[in-house]
TORGUFI-814208 format. One record per residue (C-alpha): residue in three letters; chain; x, y, z. Coordinates in Angstrom, 1 decimal. Layout:
REM residues N
{residuo: ALA | cadena: A | X: X | Y: Y | Z: Z}
...
This chain:
REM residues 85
{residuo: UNK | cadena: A | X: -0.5 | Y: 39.4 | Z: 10.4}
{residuo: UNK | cadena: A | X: 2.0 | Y: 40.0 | Z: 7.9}
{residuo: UNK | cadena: A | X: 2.8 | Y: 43.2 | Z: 5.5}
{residuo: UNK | cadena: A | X: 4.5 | Y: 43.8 | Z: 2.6}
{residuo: UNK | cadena: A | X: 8.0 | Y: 45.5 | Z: 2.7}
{residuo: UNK | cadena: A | X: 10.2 | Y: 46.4 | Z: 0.3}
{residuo: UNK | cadena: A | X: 14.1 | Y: 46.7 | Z: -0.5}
{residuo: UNK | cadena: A | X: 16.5 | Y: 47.8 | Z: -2.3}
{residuo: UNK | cadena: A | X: 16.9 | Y: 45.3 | Z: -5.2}
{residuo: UNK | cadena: A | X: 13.3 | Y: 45.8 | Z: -5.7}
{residuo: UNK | cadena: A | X: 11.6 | Y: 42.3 | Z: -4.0}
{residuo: UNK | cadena: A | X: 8.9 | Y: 42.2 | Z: -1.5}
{residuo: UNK | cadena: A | X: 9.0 | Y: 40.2 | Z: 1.5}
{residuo: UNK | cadena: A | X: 6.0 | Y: 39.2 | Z: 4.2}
{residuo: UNK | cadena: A | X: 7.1 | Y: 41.0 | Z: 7.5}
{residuo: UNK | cadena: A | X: 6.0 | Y: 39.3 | Z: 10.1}
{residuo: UNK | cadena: A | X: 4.2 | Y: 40.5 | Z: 13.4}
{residuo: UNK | cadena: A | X: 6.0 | Y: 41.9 | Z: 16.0}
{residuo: UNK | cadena: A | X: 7.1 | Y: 39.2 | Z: 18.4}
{residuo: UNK | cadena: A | X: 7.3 | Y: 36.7 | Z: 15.5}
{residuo: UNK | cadena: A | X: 10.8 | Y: 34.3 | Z: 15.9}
{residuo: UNK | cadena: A | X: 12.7 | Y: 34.6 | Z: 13.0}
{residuo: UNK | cadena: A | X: 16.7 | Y: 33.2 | Z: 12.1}
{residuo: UNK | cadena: A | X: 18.9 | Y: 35.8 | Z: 10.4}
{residuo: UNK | cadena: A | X: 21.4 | Y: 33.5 | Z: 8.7}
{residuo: UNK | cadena: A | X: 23.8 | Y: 36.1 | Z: 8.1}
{residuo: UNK | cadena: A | X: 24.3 | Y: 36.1 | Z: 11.6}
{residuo: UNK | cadena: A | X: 25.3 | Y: 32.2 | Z: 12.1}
{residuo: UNK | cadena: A | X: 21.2 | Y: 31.4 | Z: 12.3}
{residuo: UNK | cadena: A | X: 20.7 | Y: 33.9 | Z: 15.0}
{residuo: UNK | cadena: A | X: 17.2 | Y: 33.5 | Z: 16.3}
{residuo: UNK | cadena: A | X: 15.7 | Y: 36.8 | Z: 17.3}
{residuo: UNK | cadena: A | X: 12.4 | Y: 38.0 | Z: 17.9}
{residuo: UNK | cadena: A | X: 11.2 | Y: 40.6 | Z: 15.1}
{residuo: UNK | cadena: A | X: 10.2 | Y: 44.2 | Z: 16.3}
{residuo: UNK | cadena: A | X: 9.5 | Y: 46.1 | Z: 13.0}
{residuo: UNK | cadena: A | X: 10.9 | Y: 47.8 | Z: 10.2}
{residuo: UNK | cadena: A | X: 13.8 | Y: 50.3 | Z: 10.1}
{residuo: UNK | cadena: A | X: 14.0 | Y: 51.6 | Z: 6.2}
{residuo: UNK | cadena: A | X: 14.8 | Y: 48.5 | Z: 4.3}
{residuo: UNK | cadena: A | X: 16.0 | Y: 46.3 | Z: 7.4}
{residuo: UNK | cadena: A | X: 14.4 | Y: 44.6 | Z: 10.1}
{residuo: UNK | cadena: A | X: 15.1 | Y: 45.2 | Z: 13.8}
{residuo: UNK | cadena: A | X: 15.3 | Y: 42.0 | Z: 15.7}
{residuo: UNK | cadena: A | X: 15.9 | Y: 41.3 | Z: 19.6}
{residuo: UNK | cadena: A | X: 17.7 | Y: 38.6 | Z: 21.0}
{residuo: UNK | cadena: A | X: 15.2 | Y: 36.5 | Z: 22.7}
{residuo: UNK | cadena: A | X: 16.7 | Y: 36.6 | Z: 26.2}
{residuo: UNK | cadena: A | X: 17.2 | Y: 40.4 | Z: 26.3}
{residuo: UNK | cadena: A | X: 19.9 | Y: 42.3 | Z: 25.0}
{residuo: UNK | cadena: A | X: 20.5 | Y: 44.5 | Z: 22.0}
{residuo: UNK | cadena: A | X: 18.6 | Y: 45.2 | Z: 18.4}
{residuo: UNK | cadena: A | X: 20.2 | Y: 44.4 | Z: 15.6}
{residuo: UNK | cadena: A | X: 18.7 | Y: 45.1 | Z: 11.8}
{residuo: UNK | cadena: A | X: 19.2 | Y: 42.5 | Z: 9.4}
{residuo: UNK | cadena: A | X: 18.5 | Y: 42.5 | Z: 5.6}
{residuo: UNK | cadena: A | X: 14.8 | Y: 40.9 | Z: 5.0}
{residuo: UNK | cadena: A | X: 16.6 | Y: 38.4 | Z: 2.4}
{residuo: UNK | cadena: A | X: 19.1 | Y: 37.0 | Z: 5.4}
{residuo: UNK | cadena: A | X: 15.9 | Y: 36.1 | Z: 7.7}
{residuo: UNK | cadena: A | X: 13.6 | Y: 32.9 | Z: 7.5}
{residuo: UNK | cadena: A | X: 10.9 | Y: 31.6 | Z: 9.8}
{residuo: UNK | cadena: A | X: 12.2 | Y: 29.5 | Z: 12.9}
{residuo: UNK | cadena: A | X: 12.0 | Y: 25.6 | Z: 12.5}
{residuo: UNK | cadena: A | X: 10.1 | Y: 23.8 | Z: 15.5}
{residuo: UNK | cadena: A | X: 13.5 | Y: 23.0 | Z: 16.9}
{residuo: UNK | cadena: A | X: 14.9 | Y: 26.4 | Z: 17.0}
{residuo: UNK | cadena: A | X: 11.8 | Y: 27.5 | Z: 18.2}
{residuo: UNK | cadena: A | X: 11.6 | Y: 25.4 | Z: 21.3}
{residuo: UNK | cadena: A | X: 15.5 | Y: 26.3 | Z: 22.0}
{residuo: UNK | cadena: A | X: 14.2 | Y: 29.8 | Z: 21.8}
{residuo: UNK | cadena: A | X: 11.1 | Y: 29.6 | Z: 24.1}
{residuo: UNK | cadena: A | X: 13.5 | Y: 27.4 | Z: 26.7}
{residuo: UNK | cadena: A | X: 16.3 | Y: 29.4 | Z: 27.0}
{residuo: UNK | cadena: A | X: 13.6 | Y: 32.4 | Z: 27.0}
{residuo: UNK | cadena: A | X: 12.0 | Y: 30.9 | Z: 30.1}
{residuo: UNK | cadena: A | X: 15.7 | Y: 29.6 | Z: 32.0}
{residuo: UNK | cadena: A | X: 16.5 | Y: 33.4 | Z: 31.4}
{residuo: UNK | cadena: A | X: 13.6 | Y: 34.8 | Z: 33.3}
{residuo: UNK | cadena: A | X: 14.0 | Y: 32.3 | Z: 36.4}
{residuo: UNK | cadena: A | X: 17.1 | Y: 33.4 | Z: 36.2}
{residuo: UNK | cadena: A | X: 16.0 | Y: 37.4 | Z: 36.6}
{residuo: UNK | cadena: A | X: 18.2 | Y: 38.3 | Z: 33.3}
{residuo: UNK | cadena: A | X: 15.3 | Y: 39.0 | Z: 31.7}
{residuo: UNK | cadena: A | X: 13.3 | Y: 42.7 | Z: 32.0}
């Protein structure tokens, strides 16, 4: 399910559902996983655990199948590894 959200320069963007993968490219393509809205940003989780960050909605895109399946692996090689809550 997506909403509308909107920011400062006046556009509105989709947000995704909680849990969705997303890249913020201002962040060298950082995949994250997108938790919700904070004002005009979007918090997002690294997918193996770690800190939020926020990240402008113009600066994040939809994962590519690729990234996606990096994302997922490293996901899973994290929990066998117990790093992830």
């Amino acid at each position: 399910m997506c909403t509308k959200n909107g920011s400062p320069n006046g556009h509105a963007y989709l947000v995704p559902a909680p849990g969705t993968l997303v890249v913020d490219t201002s962040r060298a393509d950082r995949v994250g996983e997108f938790r919700g809205t904070a004002g005009p940003y979007w918090s997002l989780r690294p997918v193996c655990g770690g800190q939020e960050w926020e990240a402008a909605p113009e600066d994040v895109r939809p994962v590519d199948r690729i990234e996606r399946l990096r994302a997922e692996n490293a996901r899973r090689n994290a929990r066998s590894e117990g790093r992830l809550l």
